[in-house]
C-alpha positions, 0 to 999 in steps of 0.5 A: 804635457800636464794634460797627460801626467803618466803616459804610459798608463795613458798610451795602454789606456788607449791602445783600442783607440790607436788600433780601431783609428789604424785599423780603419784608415788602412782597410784591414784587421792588424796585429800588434805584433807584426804591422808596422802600421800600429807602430806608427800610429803608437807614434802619431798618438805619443805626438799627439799626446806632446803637441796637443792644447785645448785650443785645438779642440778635442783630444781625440779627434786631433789624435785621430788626424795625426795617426791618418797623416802619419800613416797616409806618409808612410804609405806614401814613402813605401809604395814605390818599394820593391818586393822581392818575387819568388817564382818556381824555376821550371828547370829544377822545380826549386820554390825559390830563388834562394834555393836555387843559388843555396844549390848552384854553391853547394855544387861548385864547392863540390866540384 
């Protein structure tokens, strides 16, 4: 959009934005490095940035809404995935699963 010439400069500009609105919708300090939830939300904005007219009213609310809505979906899609649990086997003592099985393979190769 001509509204938005260089955006890259514009996104790094606005990286406080994207973080203070995803950190504010999902209740809870992120991290660049490790939250899938900034990166949608670095999508969301980047959408933001192609869709947006000034007939929508300010930039930053409309930014504001799309990175709700992007997360609200992806906290919709994700929430009936299943985690994998690790629990202590009583038997051997081993932390995990993969212990367990890394060892029952190691003991049949040597039998």
């Amino acid at each position: 959009m001509e509204l938005f010439k260089d955006r890259d400069e514009f996104i790094t500009k606005n990286k406080g934005f994207i973080y203070n609105v995803a950190s504010s919708v999902c209740g809870k300090k992120l991290d660049w490095h490790n939250d899938d939830e900034l990166s949608i939300a670095m999508i969301a904005f980047n959408k933001a940035i192609d869709t947006y007219t000034k007939e929508k009213g300010n930039f930053y609310n409309y930014a504001r809404v799309l990175i709700k809505n992007a997360l609200i979906d992806y906290f919709r899609k994700n929430k009936n995935m299943p985690y994998l649990i690790f629990e202590l086997d009583k038997q051997n003592g081993k932390k995990n699963y993969a212990e367990n099985e890394i060892e029952l393979i190691q003991e049949n190769l040597i039998l």
